[in-house]
C-alpha positions as CSV (number, residue, x, y, z in Angstrom):
1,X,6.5,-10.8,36.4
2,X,9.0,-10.0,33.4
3,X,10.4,-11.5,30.9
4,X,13.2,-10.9,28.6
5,X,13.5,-12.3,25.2
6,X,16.8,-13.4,24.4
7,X,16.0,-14.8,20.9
8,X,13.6,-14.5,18.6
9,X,14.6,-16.4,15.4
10,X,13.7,-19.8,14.2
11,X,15.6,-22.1,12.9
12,X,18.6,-20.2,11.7
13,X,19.8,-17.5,13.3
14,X,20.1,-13.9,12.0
15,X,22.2,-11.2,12.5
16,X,19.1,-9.5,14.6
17,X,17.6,-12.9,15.7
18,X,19.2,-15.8,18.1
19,X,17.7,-19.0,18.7
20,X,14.6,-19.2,20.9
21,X,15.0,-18.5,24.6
22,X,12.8,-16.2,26.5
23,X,13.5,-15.5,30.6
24,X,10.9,-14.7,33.3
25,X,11.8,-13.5,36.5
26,X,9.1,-13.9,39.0
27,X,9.7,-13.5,42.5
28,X,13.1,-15.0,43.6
29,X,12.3,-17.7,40.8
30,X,14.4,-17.5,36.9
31,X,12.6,-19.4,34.8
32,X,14.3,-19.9,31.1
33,X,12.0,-20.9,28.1
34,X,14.4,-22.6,26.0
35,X,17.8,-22.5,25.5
36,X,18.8,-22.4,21.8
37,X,22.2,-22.2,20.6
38,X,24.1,-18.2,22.2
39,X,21.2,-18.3,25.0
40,X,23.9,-17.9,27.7
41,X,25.4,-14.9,25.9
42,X,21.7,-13.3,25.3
43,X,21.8,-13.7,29.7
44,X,24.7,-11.1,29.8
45,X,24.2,-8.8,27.5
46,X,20.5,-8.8,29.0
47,X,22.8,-8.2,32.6
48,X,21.0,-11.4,34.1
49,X,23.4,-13.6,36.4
50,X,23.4,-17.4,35.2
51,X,23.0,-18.0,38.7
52,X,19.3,-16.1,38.8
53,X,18.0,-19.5,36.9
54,X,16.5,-22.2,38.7
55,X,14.1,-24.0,36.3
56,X,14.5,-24.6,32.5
57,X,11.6,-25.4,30.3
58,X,12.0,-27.0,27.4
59,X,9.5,-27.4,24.9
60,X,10.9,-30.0,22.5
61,X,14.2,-31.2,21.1
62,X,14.6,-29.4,17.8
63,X,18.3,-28.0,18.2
64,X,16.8,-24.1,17.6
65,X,15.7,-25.0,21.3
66,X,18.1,-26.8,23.0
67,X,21.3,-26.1,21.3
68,X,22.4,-23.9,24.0
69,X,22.0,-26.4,27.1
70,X,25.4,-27.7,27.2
71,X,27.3,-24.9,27.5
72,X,24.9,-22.7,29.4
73,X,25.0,-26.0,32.4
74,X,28.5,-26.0,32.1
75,X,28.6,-22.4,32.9
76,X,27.0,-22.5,35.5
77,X,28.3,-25.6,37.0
78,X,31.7,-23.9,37.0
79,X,30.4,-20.3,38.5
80,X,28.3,-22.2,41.2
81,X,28.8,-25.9,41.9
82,X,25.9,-26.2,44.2
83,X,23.6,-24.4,42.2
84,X,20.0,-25.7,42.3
85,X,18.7,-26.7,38.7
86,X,15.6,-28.3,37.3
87,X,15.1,-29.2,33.7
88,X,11.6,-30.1,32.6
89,X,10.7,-31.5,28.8
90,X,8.6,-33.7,26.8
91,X,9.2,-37.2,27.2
92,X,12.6,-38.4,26.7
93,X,13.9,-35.0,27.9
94,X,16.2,-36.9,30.6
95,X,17.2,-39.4,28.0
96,X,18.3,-37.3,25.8
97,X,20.2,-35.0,28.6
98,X,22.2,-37.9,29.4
99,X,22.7,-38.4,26.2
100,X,24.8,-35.0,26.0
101,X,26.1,-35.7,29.1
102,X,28.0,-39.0,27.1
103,X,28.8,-36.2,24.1
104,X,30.6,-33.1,26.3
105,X,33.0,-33.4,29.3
106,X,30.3,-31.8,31.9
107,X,31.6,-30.9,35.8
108,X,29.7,-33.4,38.1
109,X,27.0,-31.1,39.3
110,X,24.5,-32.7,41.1
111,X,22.2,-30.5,41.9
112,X,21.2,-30.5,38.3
113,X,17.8,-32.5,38.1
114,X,16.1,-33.4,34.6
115,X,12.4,-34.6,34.2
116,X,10.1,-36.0,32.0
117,X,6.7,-33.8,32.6
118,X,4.1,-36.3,32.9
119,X,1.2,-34.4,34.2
120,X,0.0,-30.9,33.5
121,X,0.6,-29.3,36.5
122,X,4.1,-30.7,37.3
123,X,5.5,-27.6,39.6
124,X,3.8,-25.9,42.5
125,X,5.5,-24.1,45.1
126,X,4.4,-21.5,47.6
127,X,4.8,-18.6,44.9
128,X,4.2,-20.2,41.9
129,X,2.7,-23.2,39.5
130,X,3.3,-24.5,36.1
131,X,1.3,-26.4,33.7
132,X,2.1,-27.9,30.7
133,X,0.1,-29.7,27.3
134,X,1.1,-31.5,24.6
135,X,1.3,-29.1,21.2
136,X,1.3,-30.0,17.6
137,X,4.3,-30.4,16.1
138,X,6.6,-32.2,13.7
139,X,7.7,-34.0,17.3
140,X,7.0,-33.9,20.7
141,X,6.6,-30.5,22.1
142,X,5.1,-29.1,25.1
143,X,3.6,-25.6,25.8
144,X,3.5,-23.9,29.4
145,X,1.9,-21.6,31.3
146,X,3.7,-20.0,34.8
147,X,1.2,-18.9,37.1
148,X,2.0,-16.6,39.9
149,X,-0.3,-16.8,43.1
150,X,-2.1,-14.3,44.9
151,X,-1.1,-12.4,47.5
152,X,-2.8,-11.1,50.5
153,X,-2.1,-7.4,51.5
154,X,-3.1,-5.8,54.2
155,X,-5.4,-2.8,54.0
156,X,-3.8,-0.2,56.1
157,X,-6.7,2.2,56.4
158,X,-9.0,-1.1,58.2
159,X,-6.2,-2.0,60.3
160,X,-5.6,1.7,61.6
161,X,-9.1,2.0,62.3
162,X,-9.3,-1.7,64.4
163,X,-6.8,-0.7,66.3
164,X,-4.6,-3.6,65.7
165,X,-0.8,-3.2,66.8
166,X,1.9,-3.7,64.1
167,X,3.6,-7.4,65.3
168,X,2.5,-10.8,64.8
169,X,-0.9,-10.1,64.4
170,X,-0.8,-8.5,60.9
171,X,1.1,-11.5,60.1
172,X,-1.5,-13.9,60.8
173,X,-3.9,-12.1,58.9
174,X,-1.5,-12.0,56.2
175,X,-1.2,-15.3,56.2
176,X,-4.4,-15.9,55.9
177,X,-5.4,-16.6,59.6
178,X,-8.3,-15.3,61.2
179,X,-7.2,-13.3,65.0
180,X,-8.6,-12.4,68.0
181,X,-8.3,-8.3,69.0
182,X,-9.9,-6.8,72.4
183,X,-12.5,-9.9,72.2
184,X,-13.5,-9.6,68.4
185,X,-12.6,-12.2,65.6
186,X,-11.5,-10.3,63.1
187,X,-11.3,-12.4,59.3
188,X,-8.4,-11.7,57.4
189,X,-10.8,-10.5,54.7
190,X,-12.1,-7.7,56.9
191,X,-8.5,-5.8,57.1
192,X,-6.9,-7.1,53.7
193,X,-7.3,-8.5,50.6
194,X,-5.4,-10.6,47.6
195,X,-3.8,-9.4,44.5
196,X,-4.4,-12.0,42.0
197,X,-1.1,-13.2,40.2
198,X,-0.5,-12.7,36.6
199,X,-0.4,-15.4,33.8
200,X,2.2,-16.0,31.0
201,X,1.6,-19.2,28.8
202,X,4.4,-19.9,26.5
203,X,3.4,-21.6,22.8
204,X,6.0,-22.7,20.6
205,X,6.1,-25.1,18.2
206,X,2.9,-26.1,16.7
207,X,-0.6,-25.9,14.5
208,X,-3.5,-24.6,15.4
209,X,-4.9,-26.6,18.1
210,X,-7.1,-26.8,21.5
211,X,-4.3,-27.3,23.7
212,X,-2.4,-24.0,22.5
213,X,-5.9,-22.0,23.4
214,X,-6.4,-24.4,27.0
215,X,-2.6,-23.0,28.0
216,X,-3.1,-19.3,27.2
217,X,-6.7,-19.3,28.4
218,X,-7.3,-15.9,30.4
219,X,-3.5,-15.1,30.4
220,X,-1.9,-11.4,30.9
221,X,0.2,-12.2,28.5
222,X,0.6,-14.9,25.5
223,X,4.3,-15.5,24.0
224,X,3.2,-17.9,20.7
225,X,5.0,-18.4,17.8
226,X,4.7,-16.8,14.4
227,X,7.0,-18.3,12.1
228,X,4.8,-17.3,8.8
229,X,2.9,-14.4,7.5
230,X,-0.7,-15.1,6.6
231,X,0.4,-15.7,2.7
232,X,2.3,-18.1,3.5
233,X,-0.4,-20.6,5.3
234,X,0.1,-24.0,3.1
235,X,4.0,-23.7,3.9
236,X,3.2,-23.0,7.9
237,X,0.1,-26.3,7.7
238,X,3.2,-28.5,6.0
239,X,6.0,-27.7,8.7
240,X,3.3,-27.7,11.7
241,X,3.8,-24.1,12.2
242,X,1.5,-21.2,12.9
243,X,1.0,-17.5,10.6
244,X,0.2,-14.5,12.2
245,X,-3.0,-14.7,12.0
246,X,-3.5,-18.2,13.7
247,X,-1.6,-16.9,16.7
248,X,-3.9,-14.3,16.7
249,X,-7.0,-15.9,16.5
250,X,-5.6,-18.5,19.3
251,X,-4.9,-15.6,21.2
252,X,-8.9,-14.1,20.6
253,X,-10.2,-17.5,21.6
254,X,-8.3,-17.6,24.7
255,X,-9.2,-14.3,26.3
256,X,-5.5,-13.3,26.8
257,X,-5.1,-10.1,27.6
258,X,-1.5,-9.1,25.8
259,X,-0.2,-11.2,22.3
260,X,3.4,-11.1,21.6
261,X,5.0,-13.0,18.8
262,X,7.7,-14.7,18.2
263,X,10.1,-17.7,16.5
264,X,10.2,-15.6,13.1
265,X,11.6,-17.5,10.0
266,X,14.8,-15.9,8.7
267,X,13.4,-15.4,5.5
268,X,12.0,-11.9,7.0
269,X,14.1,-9.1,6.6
270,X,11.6,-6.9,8.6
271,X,8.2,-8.2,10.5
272,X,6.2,-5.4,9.4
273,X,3.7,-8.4,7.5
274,X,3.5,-10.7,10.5
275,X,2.4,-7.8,13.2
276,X,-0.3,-6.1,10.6
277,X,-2.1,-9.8,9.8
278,X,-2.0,-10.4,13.5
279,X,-3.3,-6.9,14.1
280,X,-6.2,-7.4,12.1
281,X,-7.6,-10.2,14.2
282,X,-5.7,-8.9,17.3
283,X,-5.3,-5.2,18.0
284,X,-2.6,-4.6,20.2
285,X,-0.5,-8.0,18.8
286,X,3.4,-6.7,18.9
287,X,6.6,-8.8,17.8
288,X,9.1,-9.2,19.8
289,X,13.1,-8.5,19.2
290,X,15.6,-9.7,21.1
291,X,16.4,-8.2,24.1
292,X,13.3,-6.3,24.0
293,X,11.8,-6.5,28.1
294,X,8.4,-6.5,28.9
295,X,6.5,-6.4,32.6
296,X,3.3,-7.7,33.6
């Protein structure tokens, strides 16, 4: 899995910062974590195709999150008309989508499809599932976690010494499926064995709260916000926001395994603050720029 942070601000954008968006590639699936306002332009000078995306996740409507779905649908309506799309949001998500629809001129696409999520695991396909819970925010907002599954590889060394042919065989086993070779049963588990998937959970907006440590629990990696240093706490309780600190101490509770922060206010001309108060609850807690690629 890797993902590729194409902004990193809050609110108001910065010279160094664009609105929230991060992308995971996993498998032949794109996955785009918000879409704030310059999130298509973030895709090329990243060098990722438009037409690599196939499910948007939106946490909530604040316009640093969505301000960049219009012109980043239109895009790709125009570049690939029969594109597959899903959008998936909070409640109202397909509301509101129409809603834009009404505002903008939009080339009929209809292979787009919008939903309200409505369960926590709303998407499971044969390579991966996602979750999502409600957060704690000044409105509706979701977090997620993308889930890869395990796969099953074939130990090469067993099947050498079995004996057993390269063909359909090892494909059954692969798959799972237990074979028959010169009058044995032979379990898959006796000639392979499964590579667990890797974990990403995806926090932003919110307070502290359970949910935020329920999504990242056991992850390989935790994206969570960070819009406040430690000092300024009261300001990040009022706004529903998290310090370094908290995302770090979500992160400890959770058991993940790699903290990166993100959604900085624009009042920080450098992060230097925000990584060492997550660092003292957190050791290897890093900020995130955008651009910056990482691999799990």
């Amino acid at each position: 899995m890797e993902t590729v942070f194409l902004g990193t601000g809050s609110m108001v954008p910065t010279k160094e910062r664009n609105h929230a968006g991060v992308f995971v590639s996993c498998g032949n699936q794109g996955i785009l974590l918000d879409c704030g306002e310059g999130v298509q332009r973030q895709l090329r000078h990243a060098g990722i195709s438009l037409t690599k995306l196939s499910i948007i996740l939106i946490s909530h409507w604040h316009g640093d999150h969505v301000l960049g779905l219009p012109g980043l649908v239109q895009s790709l309506a125009s570049m690939d008309p029969t594109k597959s799309l899903k959008i998936y949001g909070p409640k109202g998500t397909k509301k509101r989508f129409g809603m834009l629809k009404k505002a903008f001129v939009f080339e009929e696409n209809s292979e787009v499809q919008v939903f309200d999520v409505a369960k926590r695991k709303f998407h499971d396909s044969e390579t991966i599932s996602i979750e999502a819970l409600p957060l704690d925010h000044t409105t509706t907002c979701l977090g997620y976690s993308i889930v890869q599954k395990g796969k099953r590889k074939i130990n090469l060394e067993a099947i050498k010494k079995a004996g057993i042919p390269q063909g359909p065989l090892i494909g059954q086993l692969q798959d799972g499926y237990p074979i028959k070779w010169q009058g044995k049963r032979i379990d898959p588990d006796q000639v392979s064995y499964v590579e667990h998937g890797k974990k990403i959970a995806y926090v932003t907006d919110t307070a502290v709260c359970n949910n935020a440590v329920e999504l990242a629990k056991d992850s390989d990696m935790l994206i969570i916000e960070s819009t406040y240093a430690d000092d300024l706490e009261d300001k990040a309780e009022k706004n529903k926001h998290l310090t370094a600190r908290q995302a770090a101490m979500i992160a400890n509770s959770a058991n993940a395994k790699k903290l990166v922060l993100t959604h900085f206010s624009q009042r920080y001309k450098t992060i230097s603050q925000i990584e060492e108060d997550a660092r003292t609850v957190f050791s290897g807690a890093i900020c995130a720029f955008d651009l910056m690629k990482t691999r799990i």
